[in-house]
ZADO-1210 file (C-alpha; in nm, 4 decimals, padded with zeros to 6 digits):
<atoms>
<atom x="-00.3521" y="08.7073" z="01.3213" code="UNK" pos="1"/>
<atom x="-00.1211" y="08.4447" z="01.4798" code="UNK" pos="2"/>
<atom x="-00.4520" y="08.3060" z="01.6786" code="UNK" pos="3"/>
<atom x="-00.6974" y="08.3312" z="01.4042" code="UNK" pos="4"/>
<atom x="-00.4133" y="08.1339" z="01.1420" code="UNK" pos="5"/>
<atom x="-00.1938" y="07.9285" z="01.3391" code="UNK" pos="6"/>
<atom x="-00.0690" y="07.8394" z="00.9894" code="UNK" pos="7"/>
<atom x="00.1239" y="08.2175" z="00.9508" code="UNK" pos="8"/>
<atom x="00.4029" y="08.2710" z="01.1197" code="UNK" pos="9"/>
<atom x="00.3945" y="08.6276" z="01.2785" code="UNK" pos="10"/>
<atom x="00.7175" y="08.8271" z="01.3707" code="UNK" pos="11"/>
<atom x="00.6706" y="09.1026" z="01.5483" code="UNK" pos="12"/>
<atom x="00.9667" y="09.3230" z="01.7044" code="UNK" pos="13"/>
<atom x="00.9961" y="09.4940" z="01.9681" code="UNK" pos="14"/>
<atom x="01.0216" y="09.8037" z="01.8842" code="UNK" pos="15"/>
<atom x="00.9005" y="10.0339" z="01.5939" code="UNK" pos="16"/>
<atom x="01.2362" y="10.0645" z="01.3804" code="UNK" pos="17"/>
<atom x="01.1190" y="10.1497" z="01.0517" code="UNK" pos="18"/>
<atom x="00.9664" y="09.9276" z="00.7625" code="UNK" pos="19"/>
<atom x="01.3330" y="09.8313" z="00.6489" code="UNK" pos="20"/>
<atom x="01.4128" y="09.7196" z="00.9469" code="UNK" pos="21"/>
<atom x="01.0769" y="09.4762" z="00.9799" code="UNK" pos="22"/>
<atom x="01.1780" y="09.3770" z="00.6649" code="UNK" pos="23"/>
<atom x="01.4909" y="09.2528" z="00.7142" code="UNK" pos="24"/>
<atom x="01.4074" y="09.0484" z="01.0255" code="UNK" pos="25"/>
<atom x="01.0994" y="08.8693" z="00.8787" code="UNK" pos="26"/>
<atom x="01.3989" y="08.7977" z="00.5891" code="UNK" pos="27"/>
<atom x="01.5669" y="08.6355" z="00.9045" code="UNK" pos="28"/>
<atom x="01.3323" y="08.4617" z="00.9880" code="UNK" pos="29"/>
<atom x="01.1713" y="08.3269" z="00.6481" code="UNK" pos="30"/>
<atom x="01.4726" y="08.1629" z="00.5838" code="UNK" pos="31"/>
<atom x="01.4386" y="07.9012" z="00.8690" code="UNK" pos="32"/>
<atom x="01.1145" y="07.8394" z="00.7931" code="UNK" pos="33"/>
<atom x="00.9385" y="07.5945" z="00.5903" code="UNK" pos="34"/>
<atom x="00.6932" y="07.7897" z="00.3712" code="UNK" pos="35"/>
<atom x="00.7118" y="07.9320" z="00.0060" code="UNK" pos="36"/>
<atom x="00.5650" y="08.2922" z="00.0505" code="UNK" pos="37"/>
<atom x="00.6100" y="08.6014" z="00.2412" code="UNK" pos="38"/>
<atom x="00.3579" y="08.8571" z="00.3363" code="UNK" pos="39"/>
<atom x="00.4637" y="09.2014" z="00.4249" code="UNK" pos="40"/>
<atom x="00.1756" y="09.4310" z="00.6176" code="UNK" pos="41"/>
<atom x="00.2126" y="09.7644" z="00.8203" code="UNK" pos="42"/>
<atom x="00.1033" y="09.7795" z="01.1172" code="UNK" pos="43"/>
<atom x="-00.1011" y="10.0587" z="01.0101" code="UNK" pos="44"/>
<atom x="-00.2171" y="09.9278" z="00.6423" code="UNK" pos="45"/>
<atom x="-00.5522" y="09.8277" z="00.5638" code="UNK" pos="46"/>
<atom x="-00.5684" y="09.5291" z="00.2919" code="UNK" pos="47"/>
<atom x="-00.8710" y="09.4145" z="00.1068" code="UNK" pos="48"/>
<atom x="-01.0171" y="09.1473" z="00.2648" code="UNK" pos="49"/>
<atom x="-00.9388" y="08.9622" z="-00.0541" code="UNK" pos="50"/>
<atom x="-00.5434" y="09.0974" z="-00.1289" code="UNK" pos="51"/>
<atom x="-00.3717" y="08.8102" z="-00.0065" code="UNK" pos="52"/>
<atom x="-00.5645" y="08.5521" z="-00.2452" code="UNK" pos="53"/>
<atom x="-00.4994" y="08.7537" z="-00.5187" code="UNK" pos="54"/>
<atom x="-00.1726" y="08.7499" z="-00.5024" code="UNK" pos="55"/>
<atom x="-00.0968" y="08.4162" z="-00.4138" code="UNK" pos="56"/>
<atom x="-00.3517" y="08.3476" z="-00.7314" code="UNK" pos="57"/>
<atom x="-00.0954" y="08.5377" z="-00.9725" code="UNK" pos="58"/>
<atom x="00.2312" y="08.4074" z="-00.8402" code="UNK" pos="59"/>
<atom x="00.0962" y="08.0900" z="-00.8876" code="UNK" pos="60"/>
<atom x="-00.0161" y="08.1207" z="-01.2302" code="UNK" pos="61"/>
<atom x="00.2639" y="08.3644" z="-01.3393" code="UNK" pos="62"/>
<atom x="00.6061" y="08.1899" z="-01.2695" code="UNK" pos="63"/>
<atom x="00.8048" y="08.4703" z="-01.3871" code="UNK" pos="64"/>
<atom x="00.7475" y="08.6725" z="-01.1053" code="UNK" pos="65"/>
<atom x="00.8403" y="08.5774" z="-00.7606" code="UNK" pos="66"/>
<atom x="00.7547" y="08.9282" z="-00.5928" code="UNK" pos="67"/>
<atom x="00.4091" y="09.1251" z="-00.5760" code="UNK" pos="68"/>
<atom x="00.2717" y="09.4295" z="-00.3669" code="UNK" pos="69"/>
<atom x="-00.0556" y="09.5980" z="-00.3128" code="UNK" pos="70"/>
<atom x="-00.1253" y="09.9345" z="-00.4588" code="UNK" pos="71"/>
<atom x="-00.1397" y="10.1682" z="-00.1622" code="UNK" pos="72"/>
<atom x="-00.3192" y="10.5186" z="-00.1776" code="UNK" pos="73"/>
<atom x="-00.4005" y="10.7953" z="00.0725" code="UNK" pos="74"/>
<atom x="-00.7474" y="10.8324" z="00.2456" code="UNK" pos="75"/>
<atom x="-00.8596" y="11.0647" z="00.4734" code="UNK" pos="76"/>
<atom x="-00.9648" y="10.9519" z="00.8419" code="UNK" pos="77"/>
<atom x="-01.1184" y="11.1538" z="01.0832" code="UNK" pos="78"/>
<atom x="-00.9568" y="11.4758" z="00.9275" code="UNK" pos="79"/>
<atom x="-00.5960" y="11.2670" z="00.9004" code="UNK" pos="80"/>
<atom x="-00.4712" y="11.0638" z="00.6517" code="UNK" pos="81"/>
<atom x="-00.3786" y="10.7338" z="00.6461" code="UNK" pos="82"/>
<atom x="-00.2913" y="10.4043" z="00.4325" code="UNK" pos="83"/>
<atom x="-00.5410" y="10.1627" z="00.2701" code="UNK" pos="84"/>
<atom x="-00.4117" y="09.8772" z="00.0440" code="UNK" pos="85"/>
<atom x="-00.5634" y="09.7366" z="-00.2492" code="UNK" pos="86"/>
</atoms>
């Protein structure tokens, strides 16, 4: 991510503590930084190609809301399950 948009600011921890904890140090972080949005993936989520347009799209034409999140339902995956984002 960080190589294909130098533009993103990637923060990646050391070790796997838990979504809350990821969370709170990309909170940290964001606050030092110069941009206007934060984007919150797992590690093991799947996005639409398109997710991240879509919801910059609607925060910036809906100025009431200031936080947004992708739908997330189970699939299955080589007899598993598993995350994908939409």
């Amino acid at each position: 991510m960080a190589t294909a948009h130098p533009e993103v600011h990637v923060v990646v921890l050391d070790e796997n503590e838990g979504m809350g904890a990821a969370i709170a140090a990309g909170l940290g972080v964001a606050g030092e930084l110069p941009y206007d949005y934060l984007w919150f993936v797992e590690d093991d989520s799947s996005p639409a190609a398109d997710a991240l347009s879509q919801q910059l799209a609607f925060l910036e034409s809906n100025s009431a809301y200031s936080v947004v999140s992708q739908r997330a339902r189970w699939f299955a995956v080589d007899g598993g399950t598993g995350w994908r984002g939409e």
